[in-house]
C-alpha positions in Angstrom: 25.6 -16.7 -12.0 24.3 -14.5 -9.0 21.9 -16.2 -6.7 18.0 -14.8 -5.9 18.4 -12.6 -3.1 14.6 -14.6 -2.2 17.0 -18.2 -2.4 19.7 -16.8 -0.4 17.3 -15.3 2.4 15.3 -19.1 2.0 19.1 -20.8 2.5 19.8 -18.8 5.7 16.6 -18.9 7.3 16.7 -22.7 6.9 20.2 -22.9 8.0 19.5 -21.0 11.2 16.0 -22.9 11.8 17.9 -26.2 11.1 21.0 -26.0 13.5 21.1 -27.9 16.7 23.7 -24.7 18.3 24.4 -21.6 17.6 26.3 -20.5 14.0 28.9 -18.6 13.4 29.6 -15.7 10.9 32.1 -18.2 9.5 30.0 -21.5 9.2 27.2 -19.5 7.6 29.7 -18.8 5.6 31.0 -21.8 4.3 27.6 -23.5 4.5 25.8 -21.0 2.0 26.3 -20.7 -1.5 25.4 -17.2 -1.9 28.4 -16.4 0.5 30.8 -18.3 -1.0 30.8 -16.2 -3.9 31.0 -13.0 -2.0 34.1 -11.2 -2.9 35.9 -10.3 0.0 34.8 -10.2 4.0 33.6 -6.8 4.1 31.3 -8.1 1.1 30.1 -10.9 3.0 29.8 -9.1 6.6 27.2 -6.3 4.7 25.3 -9.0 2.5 25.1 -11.2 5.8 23.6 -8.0 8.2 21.2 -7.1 5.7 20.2 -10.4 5.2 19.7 -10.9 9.0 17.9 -7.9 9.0 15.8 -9.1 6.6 14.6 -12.1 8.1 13.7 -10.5 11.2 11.8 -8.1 9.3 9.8 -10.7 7.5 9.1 -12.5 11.4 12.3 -14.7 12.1 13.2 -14.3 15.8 17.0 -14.9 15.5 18.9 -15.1 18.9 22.3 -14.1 19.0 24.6 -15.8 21.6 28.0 -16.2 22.6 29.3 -19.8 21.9 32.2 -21.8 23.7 35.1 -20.3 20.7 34.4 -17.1 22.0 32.8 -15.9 18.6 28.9 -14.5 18.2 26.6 -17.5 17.3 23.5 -17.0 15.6 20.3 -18.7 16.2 16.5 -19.3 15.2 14.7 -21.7 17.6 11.8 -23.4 16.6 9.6 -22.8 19.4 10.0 -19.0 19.4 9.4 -18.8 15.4 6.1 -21.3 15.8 2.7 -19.5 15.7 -0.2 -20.4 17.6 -3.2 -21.3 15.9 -4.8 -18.6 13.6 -7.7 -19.4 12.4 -10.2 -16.6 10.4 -13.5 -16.9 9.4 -14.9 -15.7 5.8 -15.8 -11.9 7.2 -12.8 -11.4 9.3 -10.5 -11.8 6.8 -12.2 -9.7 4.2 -11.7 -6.8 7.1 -8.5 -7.3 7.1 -7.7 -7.3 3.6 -10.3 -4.2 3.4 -8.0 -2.4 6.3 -5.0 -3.5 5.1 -5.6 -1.7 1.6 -6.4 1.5 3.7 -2.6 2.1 4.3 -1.8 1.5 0.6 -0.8 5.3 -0.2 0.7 5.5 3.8 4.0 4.3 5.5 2.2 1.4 6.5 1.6 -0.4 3.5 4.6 -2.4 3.6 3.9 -3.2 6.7 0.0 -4.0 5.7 0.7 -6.0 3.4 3.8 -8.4 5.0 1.0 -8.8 8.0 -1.0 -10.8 5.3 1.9 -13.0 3.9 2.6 -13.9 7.6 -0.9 -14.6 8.1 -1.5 -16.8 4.7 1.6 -18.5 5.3 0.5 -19.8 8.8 -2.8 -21.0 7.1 -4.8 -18.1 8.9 -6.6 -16.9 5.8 -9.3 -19.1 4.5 -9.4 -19.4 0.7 -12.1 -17.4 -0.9 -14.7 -18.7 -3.6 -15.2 -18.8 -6.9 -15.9 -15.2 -6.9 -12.9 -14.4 -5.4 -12.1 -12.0 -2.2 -9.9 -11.0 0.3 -9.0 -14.4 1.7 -7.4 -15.4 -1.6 -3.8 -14.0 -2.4 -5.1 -14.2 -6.1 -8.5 -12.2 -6.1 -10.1 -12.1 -9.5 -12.3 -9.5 -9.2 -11.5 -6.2 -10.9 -13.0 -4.2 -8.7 -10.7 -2.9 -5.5 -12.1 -0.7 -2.9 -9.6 1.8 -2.1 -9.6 4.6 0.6 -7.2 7.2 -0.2 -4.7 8.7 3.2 -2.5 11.2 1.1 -2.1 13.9 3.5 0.6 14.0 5.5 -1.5 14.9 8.8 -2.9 11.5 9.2 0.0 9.1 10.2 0.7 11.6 13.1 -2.9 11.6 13.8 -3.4 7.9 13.6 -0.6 7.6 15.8 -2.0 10.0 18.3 -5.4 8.7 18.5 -3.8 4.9 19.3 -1.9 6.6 22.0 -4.3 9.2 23.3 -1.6 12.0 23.1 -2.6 15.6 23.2 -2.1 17.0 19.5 -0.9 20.8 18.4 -1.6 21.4 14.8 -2.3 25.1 12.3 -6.3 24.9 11.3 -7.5 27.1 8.4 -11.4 27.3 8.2 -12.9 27.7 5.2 -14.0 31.0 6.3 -10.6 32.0 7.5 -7.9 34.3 5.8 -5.3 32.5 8.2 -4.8 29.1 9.9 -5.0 29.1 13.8 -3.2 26.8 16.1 -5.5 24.3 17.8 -4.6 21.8 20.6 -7.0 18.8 20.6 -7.4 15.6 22.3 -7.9 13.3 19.4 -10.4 10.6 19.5 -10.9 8.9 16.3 -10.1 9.6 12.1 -13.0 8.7 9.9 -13.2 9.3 5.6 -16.3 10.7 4.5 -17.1 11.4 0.8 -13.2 10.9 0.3 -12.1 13.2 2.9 -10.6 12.3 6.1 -11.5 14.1 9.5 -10.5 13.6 13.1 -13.1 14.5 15.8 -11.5 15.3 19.0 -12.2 17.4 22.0 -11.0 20.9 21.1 -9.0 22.3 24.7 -9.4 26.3 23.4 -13.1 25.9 22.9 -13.6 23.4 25.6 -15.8 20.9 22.7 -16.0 18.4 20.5 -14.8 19.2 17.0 -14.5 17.6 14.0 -11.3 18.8 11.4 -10.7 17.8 8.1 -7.5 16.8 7.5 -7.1 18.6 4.0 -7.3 21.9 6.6 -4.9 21.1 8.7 -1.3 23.6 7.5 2.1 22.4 8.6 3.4 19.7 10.6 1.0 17.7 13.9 3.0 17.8 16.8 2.2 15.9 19.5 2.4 16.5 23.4 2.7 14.1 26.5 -0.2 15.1 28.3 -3.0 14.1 29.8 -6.6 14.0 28.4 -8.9 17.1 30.0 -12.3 15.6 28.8 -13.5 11.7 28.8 -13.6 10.2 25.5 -16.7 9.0 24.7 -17.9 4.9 24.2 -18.9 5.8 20.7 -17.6 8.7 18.6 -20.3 9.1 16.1 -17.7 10.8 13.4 -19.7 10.3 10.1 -22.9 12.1 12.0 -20.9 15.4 13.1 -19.2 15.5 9.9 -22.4 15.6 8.4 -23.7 18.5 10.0 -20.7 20.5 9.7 -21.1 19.5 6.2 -24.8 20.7 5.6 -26.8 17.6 6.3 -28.6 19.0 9.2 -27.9 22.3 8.9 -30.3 25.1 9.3 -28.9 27.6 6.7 -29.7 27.3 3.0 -27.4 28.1 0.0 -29.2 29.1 -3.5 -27.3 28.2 -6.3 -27.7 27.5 -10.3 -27.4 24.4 -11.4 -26.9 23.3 -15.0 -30.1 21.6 -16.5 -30.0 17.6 -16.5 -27.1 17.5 -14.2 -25.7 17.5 -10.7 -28.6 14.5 -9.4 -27.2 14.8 -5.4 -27.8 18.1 -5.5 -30.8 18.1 -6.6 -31.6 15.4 -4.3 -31.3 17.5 -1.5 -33.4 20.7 -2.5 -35.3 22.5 -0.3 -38.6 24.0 -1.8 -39.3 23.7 -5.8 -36.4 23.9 -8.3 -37.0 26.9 -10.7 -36.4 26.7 -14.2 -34.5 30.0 -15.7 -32.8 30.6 -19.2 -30.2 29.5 -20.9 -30.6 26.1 -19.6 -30.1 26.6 -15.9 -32.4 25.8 -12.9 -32.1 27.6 -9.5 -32.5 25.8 -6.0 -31.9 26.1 -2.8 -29.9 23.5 -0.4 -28.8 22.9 3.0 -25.9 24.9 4.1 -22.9 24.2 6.3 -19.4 23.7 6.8 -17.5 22.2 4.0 -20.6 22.5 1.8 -18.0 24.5 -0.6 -15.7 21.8 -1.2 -18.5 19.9 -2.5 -20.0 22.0 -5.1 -16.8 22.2 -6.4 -16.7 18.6 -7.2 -19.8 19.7 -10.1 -17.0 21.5 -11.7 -18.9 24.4 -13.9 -22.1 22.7 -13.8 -23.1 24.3 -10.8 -23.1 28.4 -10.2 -23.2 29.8 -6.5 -25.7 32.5 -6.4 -25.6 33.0 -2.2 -24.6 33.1 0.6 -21.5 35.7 -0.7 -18.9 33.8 1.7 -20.0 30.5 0.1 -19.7 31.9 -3.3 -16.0 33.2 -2.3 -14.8 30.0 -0.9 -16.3 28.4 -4.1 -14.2 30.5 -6.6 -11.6 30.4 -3.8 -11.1 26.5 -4.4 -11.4 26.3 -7.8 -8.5 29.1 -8.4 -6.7 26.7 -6.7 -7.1 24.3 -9.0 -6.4 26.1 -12.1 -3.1 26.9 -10.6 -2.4 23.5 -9.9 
């Protein structure tokens, strides 16, 4: 019977922790069962790289040295594979399990979630209540907060704002026929009503900006050179979203809304909502950037009456979604 890749990974590991020298290919060999049973040395040489490769990934540090026969001896000393003391508290390990689910649709989230078996294992996470929570590795809540990163801009982006490296990406505003190239100093990313944006000093407009990721066309290149503007202490994303996004803005939008429906918008009406027939009321709202993406959310409950450009980007968006 084949053995668990998981027993054979345990058996090396151990082997490699528990030797006094450095082991060769061949007495790795002979001293795990899994090997033995490989069936021929090609066999064994690929199972035994990926195996080694393995461990490492998962935190092993495994030396390889050259012993006294002359062959490559292999190595895992304690003292390098020992971790200090980790100790978190109740609220610092909810954050981390909270950021940790934040790369679940990225190419991170394998690397998310090994950080937390490394960190359980060394007794770092405290055990949660009865309620459950992110401390525990078996939650019983049914409830999991999720924040979704499905667009291909923001691993680049993340990436850049770590490094502070000058960014060149294609921009289409909502207003736009065509996207426009951009080069931007990227500060921070931020997800706001489910939407990512980055806010970053803009080099062609000499500004901060904020962009919404679900804008950004084609690849995000980025460029080894050096920031133009300071970035600030504090980069109050969720505030300049929200007045690019109508919060604070000065325009107003009049649009129909479908009675007993659409609450938030109604929430936000300026003046007194007017009843009309056929079971519609009209109202007017705050309007700014992104307000479009919004209203389309209220599927055909909601009917732009003005502004003309927000009525086009309105039907624009939801022809898009009839096509997909």
């Amino acid at each position: 019977m084949a053995i668990a890749k998981a027993e054979r990974l345990m058996n090396l590991a151990l082997c490699l922790l528990g030797a006094r020298r450095p082991l060769s290919k061949r007495e790795l060999r002979a001293s795990i069962e899994a090997y033995l049973e490989a069936a021929g040395d090609d066999a064994f040489n690929r199972m035994f790289e990926r195996d080694k490769d393995d461990l490492r990934e998962l935190g092993l540090v495994i030396d390889t040295v050259d012993n006294v026969d002359g062959e490559t001896g292999y190595l895992a000393r304690r003292d390098s594979n020992r971790l200090p003391p980790v100790t978190l508290d109740a609220a610092e390990a909810t954050a981390l399990g909270l950021a940790a689910r934040v790369w679940q649709q990225a190419r991170l989230a394998g690397a998310a979630s090994g950080a937390l078996h490394k960190l359980r294992a060394a007794g770092g996470m405290p055990q949660a209540g009865e309620d459950g929570g992110y401390g525990d590795p078996h939650p019983h809540s049914t409830l999991e907060p999720r924040i979704p990163a499905r667009e291909t801009a923001f691993e680049p982006l993340m990436l850049a704002c770590r490094d502070r490296r000058l960014v060149v990406f294609d921009y289409r505003r909502s207003n736009a026929a065509r996207p426009e190239r951009r080069s931007v100093e990227p500060w921070t990313l931020e997800c706001w009503r489910g939407h990512w944006y980055l806010a970053g000093h803009d080099r062609d407009r000499g500004a901060e900006r904020v962009f919404r990721l679900s804008r950004i066309t084609g690849p995000v290149r980025s460029r080894a050179a050096a920031f133009s503007a300071p970035v600030p202490d504090q980069v109050t994303v969720r505030e300049a979203v929200e007045r690019w996004a109508g919060e604070s803005a000065t325009g107003r939008a009049r649009i129909r809304l479908r009675r007993e429906s659409g609450y938030p918008l109604r929430a936000r009406a300026v003046g007194a909502i007017r009843e009309t027939d056929g079971g519609w009321d009209e109202l007017e709202i705050p309007y700014g950037h992104g307000l479009d993406a919004w209203l389309v959310e209220f599927g055909p409950d909601v009917v732009v009456l003005e502004p003309a450009e927000l009525r086009a980007d309105v039907v624009d968006r939801l022809r898009a979604v009839a096509k997909g």
